[in-house]
C-alpha positions in Angstrom: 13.0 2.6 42.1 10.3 0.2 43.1 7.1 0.3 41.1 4.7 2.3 43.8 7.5 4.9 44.1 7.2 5.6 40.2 3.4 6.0 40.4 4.1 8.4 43.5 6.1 10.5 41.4 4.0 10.2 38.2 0.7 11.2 39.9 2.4 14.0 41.4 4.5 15.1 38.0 1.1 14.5 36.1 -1.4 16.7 38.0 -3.0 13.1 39.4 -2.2 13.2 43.4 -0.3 15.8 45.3 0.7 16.0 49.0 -2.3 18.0 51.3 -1.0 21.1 52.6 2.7 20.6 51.3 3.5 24.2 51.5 3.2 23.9 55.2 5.3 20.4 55.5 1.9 18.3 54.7 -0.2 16.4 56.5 0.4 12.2 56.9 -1.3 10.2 54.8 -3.5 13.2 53.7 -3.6 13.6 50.1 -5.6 16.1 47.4 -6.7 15.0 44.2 -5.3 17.2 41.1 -6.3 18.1 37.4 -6.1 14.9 36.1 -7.0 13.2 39.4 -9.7 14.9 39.9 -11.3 13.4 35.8 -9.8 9.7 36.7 -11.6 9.9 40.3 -14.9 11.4 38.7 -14.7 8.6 36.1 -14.6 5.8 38.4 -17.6 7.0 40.6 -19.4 7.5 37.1 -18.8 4.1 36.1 -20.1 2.6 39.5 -23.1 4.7 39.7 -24.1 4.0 36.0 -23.8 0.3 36.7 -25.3 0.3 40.3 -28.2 3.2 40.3 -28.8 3.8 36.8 -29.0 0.7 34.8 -31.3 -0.9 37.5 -34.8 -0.2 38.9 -34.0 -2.0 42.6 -31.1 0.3 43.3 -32.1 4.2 44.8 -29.7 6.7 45.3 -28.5 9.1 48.9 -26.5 11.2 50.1 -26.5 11.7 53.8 -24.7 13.8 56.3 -21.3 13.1 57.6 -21.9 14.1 60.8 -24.2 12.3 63.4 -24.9 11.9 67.0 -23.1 9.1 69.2 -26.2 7.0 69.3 -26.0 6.3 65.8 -22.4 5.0 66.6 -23.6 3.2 69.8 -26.7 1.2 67.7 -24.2 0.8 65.1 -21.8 -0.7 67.6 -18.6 0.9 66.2 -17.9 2.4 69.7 -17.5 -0.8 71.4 -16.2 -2.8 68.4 -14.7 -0.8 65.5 -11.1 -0.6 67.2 -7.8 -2.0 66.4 -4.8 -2.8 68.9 -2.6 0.1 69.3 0.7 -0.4 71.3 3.3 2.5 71.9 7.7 2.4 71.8 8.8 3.1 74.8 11.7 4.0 73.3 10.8 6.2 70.2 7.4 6.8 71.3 6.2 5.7 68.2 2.9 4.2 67.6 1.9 0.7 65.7 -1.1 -1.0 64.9 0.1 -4.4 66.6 -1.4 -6.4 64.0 0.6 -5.0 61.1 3.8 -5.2 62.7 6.1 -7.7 60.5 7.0 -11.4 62.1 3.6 -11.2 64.7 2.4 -14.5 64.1 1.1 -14.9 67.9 -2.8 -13.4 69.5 -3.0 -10.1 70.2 -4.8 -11.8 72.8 -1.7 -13.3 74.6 0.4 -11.2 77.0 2.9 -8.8 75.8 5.6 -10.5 78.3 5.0 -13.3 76.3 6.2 -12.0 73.0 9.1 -10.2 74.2 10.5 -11.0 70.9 8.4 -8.7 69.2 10.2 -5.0 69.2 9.4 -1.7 67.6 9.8 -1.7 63.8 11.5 1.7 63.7 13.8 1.6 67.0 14.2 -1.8 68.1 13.0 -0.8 71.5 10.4 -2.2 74.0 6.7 -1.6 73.2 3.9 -1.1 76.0 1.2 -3.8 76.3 -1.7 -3.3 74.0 -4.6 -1.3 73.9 -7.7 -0.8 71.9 -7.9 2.1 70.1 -11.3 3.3 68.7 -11.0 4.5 65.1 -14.1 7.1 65.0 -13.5 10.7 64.7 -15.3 12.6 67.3 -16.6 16.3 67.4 -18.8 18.4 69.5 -21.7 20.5 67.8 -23.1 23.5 69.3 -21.5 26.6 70.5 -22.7 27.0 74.3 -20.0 25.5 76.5 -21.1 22.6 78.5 -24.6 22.5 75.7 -22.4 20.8 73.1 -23.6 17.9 71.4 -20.8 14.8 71.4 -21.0 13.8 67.5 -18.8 11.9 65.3 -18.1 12.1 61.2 -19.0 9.3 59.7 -16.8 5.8 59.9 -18.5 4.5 57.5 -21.1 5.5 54.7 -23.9 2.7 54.9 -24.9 4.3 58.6 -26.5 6.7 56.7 -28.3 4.6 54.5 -29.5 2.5 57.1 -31.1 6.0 58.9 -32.5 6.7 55.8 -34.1 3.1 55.2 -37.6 3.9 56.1 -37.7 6.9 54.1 -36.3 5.7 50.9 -38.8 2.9 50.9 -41.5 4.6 51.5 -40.8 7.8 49.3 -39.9 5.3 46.2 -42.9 3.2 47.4 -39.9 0.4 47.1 -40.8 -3.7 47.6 -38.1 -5.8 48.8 -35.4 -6.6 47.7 -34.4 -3.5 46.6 -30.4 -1.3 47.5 -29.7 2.5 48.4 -26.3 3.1 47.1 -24.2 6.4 48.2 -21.0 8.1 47.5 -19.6 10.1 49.8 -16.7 10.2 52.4 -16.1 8.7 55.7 -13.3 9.4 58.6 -11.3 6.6 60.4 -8.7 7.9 63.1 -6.2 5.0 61.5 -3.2 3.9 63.8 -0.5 3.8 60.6 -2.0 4.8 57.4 0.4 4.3 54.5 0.9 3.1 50.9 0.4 6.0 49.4 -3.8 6.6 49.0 -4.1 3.2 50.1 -5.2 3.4 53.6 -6.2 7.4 54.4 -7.9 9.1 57.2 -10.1 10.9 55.5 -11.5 9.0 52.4 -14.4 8.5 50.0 -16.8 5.4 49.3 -18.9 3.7 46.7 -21.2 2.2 49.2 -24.7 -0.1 48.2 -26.9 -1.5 51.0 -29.5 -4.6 49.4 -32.6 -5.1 51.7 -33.7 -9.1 51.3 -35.7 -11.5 52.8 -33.6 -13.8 55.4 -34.2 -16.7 53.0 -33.5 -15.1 49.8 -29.7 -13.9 51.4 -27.2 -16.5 50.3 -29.0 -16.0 46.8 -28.4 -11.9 46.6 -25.1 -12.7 48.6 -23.8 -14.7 45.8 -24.7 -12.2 43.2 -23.5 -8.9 44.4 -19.9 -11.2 44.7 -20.2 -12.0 41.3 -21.4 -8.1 40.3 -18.3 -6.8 42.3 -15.7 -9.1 40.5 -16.8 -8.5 37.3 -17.3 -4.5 38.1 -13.6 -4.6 38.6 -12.8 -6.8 36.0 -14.0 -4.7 33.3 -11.8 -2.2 34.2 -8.4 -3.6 34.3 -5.6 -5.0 31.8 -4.1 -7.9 33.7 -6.8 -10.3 35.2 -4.7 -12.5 36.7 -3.7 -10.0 39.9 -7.5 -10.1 40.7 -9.0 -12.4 43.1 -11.8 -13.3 45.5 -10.9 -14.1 48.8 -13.2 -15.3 51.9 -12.6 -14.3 55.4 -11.9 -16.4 58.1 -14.2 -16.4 61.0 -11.4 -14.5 63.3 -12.0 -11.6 60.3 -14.9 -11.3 60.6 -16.5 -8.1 61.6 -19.2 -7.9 64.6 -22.2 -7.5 62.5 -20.8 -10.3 58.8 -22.3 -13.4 58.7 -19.9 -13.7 55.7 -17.7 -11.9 53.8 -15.3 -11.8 50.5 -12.8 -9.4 49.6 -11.6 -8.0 45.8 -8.4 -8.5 46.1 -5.2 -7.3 43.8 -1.8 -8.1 44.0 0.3 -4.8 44.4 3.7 -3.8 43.9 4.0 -2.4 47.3 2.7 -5.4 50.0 1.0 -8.0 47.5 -2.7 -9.1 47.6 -4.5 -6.4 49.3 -8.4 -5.6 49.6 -9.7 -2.9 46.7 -13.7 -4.1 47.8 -15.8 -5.7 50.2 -19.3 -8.1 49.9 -20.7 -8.6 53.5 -23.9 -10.6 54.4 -24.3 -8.2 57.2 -27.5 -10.4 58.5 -30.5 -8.3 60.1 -28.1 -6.6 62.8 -28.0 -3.1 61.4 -31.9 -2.3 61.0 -32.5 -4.4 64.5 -30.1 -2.4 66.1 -31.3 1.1 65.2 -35.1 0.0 65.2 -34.1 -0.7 69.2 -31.9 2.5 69.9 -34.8 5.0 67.9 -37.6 3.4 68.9 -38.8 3.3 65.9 -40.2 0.0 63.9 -37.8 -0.9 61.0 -39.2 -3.7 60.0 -41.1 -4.7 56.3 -44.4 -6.3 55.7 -44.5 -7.8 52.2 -47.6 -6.8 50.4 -48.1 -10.3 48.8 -47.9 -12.4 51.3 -48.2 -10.3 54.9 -44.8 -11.8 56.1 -43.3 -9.0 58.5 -39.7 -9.3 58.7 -36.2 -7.2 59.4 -34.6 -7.4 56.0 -31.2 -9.1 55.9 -28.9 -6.6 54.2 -26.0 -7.4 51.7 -23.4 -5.0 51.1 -21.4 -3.7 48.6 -18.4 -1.6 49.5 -15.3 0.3 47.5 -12.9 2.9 48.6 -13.1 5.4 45.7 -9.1 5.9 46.4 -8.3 2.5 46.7 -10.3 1.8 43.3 -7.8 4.8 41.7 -5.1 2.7 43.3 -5.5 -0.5 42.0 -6.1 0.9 38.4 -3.1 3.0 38.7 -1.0 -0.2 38.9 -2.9 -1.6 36.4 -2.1 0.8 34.5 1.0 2.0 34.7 3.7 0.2 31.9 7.1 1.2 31.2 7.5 1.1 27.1 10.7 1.4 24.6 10.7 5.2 23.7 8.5 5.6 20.6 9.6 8.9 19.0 11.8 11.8 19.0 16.0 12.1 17.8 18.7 9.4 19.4 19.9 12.4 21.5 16.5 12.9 23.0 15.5 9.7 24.0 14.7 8.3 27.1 15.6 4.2 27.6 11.6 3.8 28.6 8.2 5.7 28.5 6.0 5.7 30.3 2.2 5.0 29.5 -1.4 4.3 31.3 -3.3 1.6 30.0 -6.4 3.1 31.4 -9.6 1.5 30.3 -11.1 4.4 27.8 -13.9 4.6 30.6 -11.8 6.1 33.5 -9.4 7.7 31.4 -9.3 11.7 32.5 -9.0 13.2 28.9 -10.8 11.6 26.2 -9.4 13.6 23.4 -6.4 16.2 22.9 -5.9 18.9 20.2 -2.5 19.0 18.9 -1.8 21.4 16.6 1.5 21.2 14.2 2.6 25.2 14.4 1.8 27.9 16.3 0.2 30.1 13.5 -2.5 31.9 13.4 -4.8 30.1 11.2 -4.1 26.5 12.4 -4.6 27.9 16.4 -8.0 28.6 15.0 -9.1 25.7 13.5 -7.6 24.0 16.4 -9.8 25.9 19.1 -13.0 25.6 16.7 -12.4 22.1 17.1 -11.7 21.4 20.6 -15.0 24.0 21.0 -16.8 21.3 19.5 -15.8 18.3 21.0 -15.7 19.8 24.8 -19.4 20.1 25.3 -19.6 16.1 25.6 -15.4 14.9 26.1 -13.1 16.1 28.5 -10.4 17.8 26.4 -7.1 19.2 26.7 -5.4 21.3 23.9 -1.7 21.8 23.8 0.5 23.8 21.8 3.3 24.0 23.2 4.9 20.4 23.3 6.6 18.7 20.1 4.9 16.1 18.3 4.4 13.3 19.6 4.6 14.3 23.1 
């Protein structure tokens, strides 16, 4: 069994992961977050928001809507540009993300009749020339017919930070540079999500937005790269499946200047992105300062410089971040206990750092009498107010 098919199982066995709507046959790619999940997830937003919000003073925090109108999405220019080719079997009727399928090494650009080679993963038939498919979620608000407001949820967090620019600033009576960082989840229609909470439709971030002078942006750049490695670096057992890797200019998105990925070399496809540092230039605040009307731009107090602030980005899928410590965690061990009859050739353990690990204490106790049950509850009464606990009677010791 390969290595992400053990975790599968584990997170399910474990209370970690489970299928969304499994009763009814599931939903693709669509996943809910258990018991245990639920801590580990918790844990690893705590640890981000301690280090990003509360152990600076140029960092503020938001949580904005998930739902907006389409001009946010038209400023943003995710409805002309946030799409990815899409091409159909006309066989199976199956559909791909052309740029995933395995042995494409030509342009998407150049003609399907061209690259006749190239045949449906599943089927082997004939797939349709490509289109573009647009990966925002629309929606309609309202509940007159033909009154309804076209709206989409959110394709990304930082939209909402960028909305909420002028009042964060002026509310926190904040001097630039200074960051808004949010939590919160974001929708993306994806083509062929997979790899187990990998790549989801619905999903959460661990966004930070950092408002600079244009001169001052390869200096903040370089820092929040060297704030995101390390972030992730803290947390892990085996630094040497952690890298930083640059994009090449065909990656780059319509609104980077530059950008660098965390990446970590799974068991299931090899290095794959965990986290994202963009110099995102001055084209988000120019863009909605156009679309609204509305000026966006920052006079500094000192000097009377006025100036659209460059922004620098810090992004993390909260899954993905679960993911990658997963792996990171998960070790296969020589069973340490019980009779020769009983044991299992391995064990399994998770190496979690003590930071993101979902229980921090468990309350064992050695009989099920009475007296000891008591002094056992006593205890765990006392340590639950500040650890997440779990108490446990029933298992042998050891377990």
């Amino acid at each position: 069994m390969e290595k992400i098919e053990k975790i599968i199982s584990l997170a399910k066995r474990r209370g970690f992961v489970f299928p969304s709507s499994e009763i009814y046959g599931g939903i693709r790619s669509g996943y809910d977050y258990g018991p245990l999940g639920l801590e580990l997830v918790k844990n690893i937003k705590q640890a981000w928001w301690q280090a990003m919000v509360q152990e600076r003073n140029d960092v503020y925090g938001l949580d904005s809507n998930i739902l907006s109108p389409r001009i946010v999405w038209e400023a943003s220019g995710h409805l002309e540009n946030f799409t990815d080719p899409l091409v159909e079997c006309k066989k199976c009727h199956k559909r791909f993300r052309l740029d995933k399928i395995e042995s494409i090494s030509t342009s998407t650009s150049t003609p399907l009749s061209d690259r006749s080679e190239i045949k449906c993963p599943e089927c082997g038939g004939e797939l349709t020339e490509p289109k573009q498919f647009n990966l925002l979620m629309k929606t309609q608000l309202g509940i007159v017919e033909g009154e309804k407001g076209e709206a989409y949820l959110r394709g990304e967090t930082c939209q909402g930070i960028y909305l909420n620019y002028l009042n964060v600033k002026d509310s926190m009576r904040a001097r630039v540079p200074f960051g808004i960082a949010q939590i919160g989840k974001a929708f993306r229609n994806e083509i062929t999500p997979g790899n187990f909470i990998f790549r989801t439709r619905e999903f959460e971030q661990m966004e930070m937005q950092y408002f600079v002078n244009e001169k001052d942006a390869n200096q903040y750049f370089k820092a929040w790269k060297e704030w995101t490695f390390a972030w992730y670096k803290k947390y892990i057992n085996d630094e040497n499946k952690l890298r930083m890797r640059q994009h090449e200019k065909s990656e780059l998105a319509h609104y980077a200047k530059e950008a660098w990925d965390v990446e970590y070399e799974t068991s299931f496809s090899g290095w794959n992105e965990f986290a994202g540092v963009h110099n995102r230039g001055n084209w988000d605040l120019s863009r909605h300062g156009e679309f609204s009307k509305q000026k966006l731009d920052y006079m500094d107090p000192e000097t009377g410089e006025r100036f659209i602030p460059w922004v620098q980005e810090v992004s993390m899928g909260v899954g993905r971040a679960m993911l990658l410590f997963l792996e990171d965690a998960y070790t296969e061990v020589e069973t340490r206990s019980g009779d020769d009859e009983s044991k299992h050739e391995t064990e399994v353990v998770l190496k979690l750092h003590p930071a993101l690990a979902p229980i921090k204490m468990a309350i064992l106790p050695l009989a099920k009498k009475e007296p000891v049950q008591k002094l056992a509850l006593e205890i765990q009464s006392r340590l639950n107010k500040k650890y997440m606990t779990q108490y446990d009677e029933t298992g042998s010791i050891g377990k």
